[in-house]
VMD Tcl script that draws the C-alpha trace (Angstrom):
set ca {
  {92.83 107.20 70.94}
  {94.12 105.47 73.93}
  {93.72 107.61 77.25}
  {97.47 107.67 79.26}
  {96.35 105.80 82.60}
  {97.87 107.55 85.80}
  {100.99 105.56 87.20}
  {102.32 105.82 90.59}
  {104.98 108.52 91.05}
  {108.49 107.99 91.95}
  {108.11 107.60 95.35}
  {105.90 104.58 94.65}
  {102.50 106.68 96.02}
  {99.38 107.42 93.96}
  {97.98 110.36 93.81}
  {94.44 110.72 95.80}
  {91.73 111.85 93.87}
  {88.97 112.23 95.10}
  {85.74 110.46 93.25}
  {82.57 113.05 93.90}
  {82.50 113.60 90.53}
  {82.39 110.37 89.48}
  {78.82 109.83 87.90}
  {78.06 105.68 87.71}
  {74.94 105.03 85.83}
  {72.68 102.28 87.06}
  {72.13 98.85 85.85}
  {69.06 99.56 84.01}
  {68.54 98.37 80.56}
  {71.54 96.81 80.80}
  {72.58 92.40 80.20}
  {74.96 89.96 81.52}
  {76.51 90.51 78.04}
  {76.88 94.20 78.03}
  {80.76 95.22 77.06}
  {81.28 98.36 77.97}
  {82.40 97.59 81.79}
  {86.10 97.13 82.02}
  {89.00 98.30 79.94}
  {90.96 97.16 76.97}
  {94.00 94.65 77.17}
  {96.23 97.75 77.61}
  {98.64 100.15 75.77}
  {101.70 98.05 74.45}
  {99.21 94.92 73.69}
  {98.63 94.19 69.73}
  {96.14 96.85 68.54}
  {95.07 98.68 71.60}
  {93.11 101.50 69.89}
  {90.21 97.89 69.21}
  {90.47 97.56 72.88}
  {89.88 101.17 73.91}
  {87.09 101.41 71.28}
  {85.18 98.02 72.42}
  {86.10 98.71 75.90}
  {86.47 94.72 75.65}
  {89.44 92.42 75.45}
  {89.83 89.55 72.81}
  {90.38 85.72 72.69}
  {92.65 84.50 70.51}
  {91.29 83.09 67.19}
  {93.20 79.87 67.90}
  {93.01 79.94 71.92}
  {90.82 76.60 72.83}
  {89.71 77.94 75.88}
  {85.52 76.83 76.74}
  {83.51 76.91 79.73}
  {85.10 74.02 81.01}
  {88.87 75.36 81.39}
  {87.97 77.71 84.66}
  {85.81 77.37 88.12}
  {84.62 79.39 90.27}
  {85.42 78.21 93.67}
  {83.83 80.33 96.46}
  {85.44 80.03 99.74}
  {82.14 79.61 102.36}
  {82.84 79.56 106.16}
  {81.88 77.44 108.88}
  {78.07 78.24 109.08}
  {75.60 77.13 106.55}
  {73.47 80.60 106.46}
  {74.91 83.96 104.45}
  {74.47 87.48 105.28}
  {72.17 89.70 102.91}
  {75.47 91.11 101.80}
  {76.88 87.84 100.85}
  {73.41 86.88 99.25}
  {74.15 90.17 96.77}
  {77.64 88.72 96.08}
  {75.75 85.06 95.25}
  {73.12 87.03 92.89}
  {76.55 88.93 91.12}
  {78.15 85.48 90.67}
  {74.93 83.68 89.57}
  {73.63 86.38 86.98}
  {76.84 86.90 85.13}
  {79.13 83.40 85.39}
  {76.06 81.48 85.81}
  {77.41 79.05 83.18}
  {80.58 78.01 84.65}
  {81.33 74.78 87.40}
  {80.86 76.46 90.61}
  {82.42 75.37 94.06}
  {81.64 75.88 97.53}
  {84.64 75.13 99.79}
  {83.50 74.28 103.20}
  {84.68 72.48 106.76}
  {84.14 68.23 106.51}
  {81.89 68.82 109.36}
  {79.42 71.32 107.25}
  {76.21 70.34 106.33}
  {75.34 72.54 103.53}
  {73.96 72.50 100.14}
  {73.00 75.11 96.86}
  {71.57 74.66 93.76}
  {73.76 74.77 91.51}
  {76.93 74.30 93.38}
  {79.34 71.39 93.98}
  {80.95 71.00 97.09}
  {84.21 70.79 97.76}
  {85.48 69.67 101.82}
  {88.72 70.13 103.84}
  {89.55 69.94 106.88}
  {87.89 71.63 109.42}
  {91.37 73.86 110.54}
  {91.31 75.42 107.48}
  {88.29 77.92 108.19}
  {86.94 80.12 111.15}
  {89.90 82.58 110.44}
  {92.20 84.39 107.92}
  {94.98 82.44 109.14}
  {93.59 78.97 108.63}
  {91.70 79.98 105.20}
  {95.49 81.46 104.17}
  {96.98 78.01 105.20}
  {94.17 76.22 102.39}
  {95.05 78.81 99.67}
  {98.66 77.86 100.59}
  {98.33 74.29 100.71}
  {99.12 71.76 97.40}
  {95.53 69.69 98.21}
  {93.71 72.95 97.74}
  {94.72 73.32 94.41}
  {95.27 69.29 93.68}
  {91.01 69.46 94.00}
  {90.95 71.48 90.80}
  {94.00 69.93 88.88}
  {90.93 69.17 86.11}
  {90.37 73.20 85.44}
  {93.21 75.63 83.52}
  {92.17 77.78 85.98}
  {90.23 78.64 89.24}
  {88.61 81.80 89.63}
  {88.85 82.88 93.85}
  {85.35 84.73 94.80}
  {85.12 85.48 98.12}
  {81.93 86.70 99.29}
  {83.08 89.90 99.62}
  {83.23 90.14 95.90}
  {81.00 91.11 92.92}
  {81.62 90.82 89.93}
  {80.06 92.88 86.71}
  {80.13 91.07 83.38}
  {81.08 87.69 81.95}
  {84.55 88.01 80.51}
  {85.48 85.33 82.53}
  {87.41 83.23 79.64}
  {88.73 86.53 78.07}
  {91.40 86.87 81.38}
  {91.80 83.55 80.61}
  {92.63 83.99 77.20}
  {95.50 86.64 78.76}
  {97.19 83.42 80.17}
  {98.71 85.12 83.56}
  {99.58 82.87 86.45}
  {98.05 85.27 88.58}
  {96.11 88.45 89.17}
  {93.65 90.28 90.96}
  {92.51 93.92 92.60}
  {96.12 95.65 92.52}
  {97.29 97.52 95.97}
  {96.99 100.99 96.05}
  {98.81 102.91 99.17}
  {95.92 105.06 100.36}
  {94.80 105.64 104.10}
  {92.73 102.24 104.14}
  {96.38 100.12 103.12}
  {98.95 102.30 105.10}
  {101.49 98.64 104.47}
  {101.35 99.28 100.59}
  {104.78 100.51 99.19}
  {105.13 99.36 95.51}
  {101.27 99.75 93.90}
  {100.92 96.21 92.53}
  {98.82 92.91 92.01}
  {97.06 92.05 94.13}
  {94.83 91.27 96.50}
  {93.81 87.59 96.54}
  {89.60 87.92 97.36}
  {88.81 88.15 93.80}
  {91.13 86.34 92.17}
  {91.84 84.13 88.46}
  {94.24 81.43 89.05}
  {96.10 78.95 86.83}
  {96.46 75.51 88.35}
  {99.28 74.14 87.18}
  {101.48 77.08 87.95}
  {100.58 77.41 91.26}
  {100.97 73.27 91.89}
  {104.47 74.12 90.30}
  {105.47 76.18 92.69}
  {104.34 74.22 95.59}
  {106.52 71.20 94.11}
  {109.56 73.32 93.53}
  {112.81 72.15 94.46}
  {114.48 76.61 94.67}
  {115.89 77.42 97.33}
  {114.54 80.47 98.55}
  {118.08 81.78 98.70}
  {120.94 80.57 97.27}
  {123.36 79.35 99.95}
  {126.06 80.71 98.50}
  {124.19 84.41 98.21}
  {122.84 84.09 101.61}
  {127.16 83.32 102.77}
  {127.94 86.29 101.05}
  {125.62 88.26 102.91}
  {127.12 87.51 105.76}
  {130.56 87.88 104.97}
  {129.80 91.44 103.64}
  {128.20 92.55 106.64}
  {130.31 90.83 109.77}
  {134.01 90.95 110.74}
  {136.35 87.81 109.45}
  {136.61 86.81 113.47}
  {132.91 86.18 114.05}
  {132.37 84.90 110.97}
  {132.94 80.83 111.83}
  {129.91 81.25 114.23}
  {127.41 81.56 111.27}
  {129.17 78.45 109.35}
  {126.85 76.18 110.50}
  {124.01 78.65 109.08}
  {125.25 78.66 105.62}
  {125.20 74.26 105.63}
  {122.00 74.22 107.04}
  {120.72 76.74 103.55}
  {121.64 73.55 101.36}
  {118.48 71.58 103.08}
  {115.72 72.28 101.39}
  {113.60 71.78 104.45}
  {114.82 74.80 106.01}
  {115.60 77.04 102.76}
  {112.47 76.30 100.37}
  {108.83 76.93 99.63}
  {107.44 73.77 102.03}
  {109.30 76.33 104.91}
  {107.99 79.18 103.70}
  {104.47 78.52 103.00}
  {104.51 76.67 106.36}
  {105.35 79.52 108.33}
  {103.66 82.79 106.22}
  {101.16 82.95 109.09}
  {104.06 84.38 111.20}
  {104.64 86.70 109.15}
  {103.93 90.93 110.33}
  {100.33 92.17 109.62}
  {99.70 93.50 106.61}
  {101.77 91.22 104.60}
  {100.94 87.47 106.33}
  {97.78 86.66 103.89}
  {98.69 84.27 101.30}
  {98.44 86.76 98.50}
  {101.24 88.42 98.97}
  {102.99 84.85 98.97}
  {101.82 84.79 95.44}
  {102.31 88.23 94.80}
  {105.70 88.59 95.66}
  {107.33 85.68 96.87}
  {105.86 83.04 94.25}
  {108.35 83.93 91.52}
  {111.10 82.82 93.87}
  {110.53 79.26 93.20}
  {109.43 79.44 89.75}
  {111.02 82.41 87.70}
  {108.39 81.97 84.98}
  {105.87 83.04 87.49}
  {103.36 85.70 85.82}
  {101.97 88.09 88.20}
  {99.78 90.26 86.17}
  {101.07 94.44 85.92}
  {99.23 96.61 88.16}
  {97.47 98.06 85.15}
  {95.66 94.98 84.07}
  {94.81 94.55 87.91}
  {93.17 97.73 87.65}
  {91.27 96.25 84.37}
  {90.52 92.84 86.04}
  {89.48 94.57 89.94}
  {89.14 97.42 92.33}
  {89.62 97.35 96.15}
  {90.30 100.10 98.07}
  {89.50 103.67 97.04}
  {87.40 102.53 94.22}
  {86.44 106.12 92.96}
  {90.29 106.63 92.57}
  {90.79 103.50 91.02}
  {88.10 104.48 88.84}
  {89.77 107.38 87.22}
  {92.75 105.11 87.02}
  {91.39 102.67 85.09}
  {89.11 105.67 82.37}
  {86.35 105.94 84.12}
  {85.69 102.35 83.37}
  {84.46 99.25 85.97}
  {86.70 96.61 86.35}
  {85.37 92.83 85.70}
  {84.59 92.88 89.62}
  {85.76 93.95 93.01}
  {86.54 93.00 96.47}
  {85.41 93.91 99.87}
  {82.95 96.85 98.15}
  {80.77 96.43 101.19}
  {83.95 97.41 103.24}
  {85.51 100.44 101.20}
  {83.30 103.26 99.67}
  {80.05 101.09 99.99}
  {78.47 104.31 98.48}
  {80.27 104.02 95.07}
  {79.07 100.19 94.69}
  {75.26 101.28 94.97}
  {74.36 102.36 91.52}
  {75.92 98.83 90.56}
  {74.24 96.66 92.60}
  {71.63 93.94 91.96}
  {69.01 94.62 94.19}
  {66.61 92.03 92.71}
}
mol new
graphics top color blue
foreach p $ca { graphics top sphere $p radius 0.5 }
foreach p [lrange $ca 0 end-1] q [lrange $ca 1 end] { graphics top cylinder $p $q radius 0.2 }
display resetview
């Protein structure tokens, strides 16, 4: 039998539990293959008691996805030595999606190599910040690099991840998903719980070059007039003409505008995932951003012990910043060696 999985409430809030009883075993004994580590497709999916009893998902019998249609591209920074931390995150990546093309994204100027690794340069303003890694995530040549790949799978090196179902979200064919926000203490900004955060992430190529290219506005002219006809008196309303003509040019009503100026944007909602979260769909209205419950399926972030009992007392395929929220939870996980 399917277990109900908690929603948020009507005011759009989780409820906090907290996780001390949560009992994670340990890695021993246990394979890159082992199945048991993140939930099923999902209630409403075709046959979801499988799912629950596998604790797996499934790929189509006709899908034609291999090795080949995803990458993992791993965003590095501008020094050629990691942390011990981001050494763990290397070892996650490397035991479990050891088989797939792997990128390291660095400045021109960078003189680095890794076994196993391809590199991929830009521009040295694209790294040293959030800001400038935001603007590559944002940018059309970013994702031009990878036009070759169905999809490109975002590990930051803040991220683990704990099995190697890699073509299996894949097979789920989303535009775009990863570790869902949860308003908790750690993400006062959250209002809506939804997908997601962009650290950990499984991207699909074409959809995101689509709506780079789009030719939406990002509001209608004629909607954005009637906004301001509803709102100001008929006497004052000549002044903001001039506003309405200047909607018809793409150049200062469309995604190029947008992206270019996202950085601006108020903390807490200026990184580029919630571009693609919420903003995305704008310019393409077949846009898939994955439901909040396969983002609990696919990755946790903050309050991972809650997320946890979310999600069955299951892990997720990975997670993102785990060195950064409940480090304690991660532990049993971890491999140490």
């Amino acid at each position: 039998m399917v277990r109900a999985v908690a929603r948020p409430g009507s005011d759009g809030v989780l409820p906090v539990t907290a996780h001390a009883s949560v009992a994670p075993r340990s890695w021993e004994g246990r394979s890159k293959t082992t199945v048991e580590l993140h939930g099923m497709i999902g209630a409403g999916d075709a046959d979801p008691s499988e799912h629950a009893r596998w604790g797996r998902m499934m790929i189509p019998q006709d899908g034609v996805l291999d090795t080949g249609s995803v990458a993992v591209v791993v965003p590095a920074y501008n020094r050629a030595h990691f942390t011990r931390d981001e050494e763990l995150s290397f070892r996650h990546l490397e035991h479990f999606l050891g088989r797939y093309d792997k990128f390291l994204v660095v400045p021109r100027s960078l003189e680095i190599e890794r076994p196993g690794y391809q590199i991929q340069r830009f521009d040295d303003g694209y790294f040293g910040s959030a800001i400038a890694n935001g603007k590559l995530m944002l940018s059309p040549a970013f994702y031009e690099s990878f036009r070759k790949y169905r999809y490109i799978l975002i590990y930051q090196l803040d991220a683990l991840v704990f099995s190697d179902q890699l073509l299996e979200w894949c097979a789920t064919d989303v535009d775009y998903i990863g570790a869902p926000w949860v308003q908790c203490a750690d993400s006062p900004w959250v209002g809506t719980p939804r997908v997601g955060n962009g650290g950990l992430s499984l991207r699909k190529v074409s959809s995101f070059l689509r709506v780079l290219s789009s030719e939406q506005y990002w509001i209608h002219p004629d909607v954005y007039w009637q906004r301001v006809v509803s709102g100001t008196p008929w006497y004052v309303r000549g002044v903001y003409l001039p506003r309405k003509w200047f909607k018809y040019i793409k150049r200062f009503n469309g995604v190029k505008r947008q992206v270019a100026q996202w950085h601006l944007r108020p903390d807490g909602t200026k990184n580029e995932d919630h571009f693609w979260s919420d903003e995305a769909v704008r310019y393409d209205d077949q846009f898939k951003v994955a439901s909040f419950d396969m983002g609990l399926r696919f990755a946790f972030e903050v309050v991972p012990g809650h997320c946890f009992e979310l999600n069955n007392r299951r892990l997720p395929f990975g997670c993102h910043a785990w060195p950064r929220y409940d480090r304690a939870f991660w532990e049993p996980y971890l491999l140490k060696s």
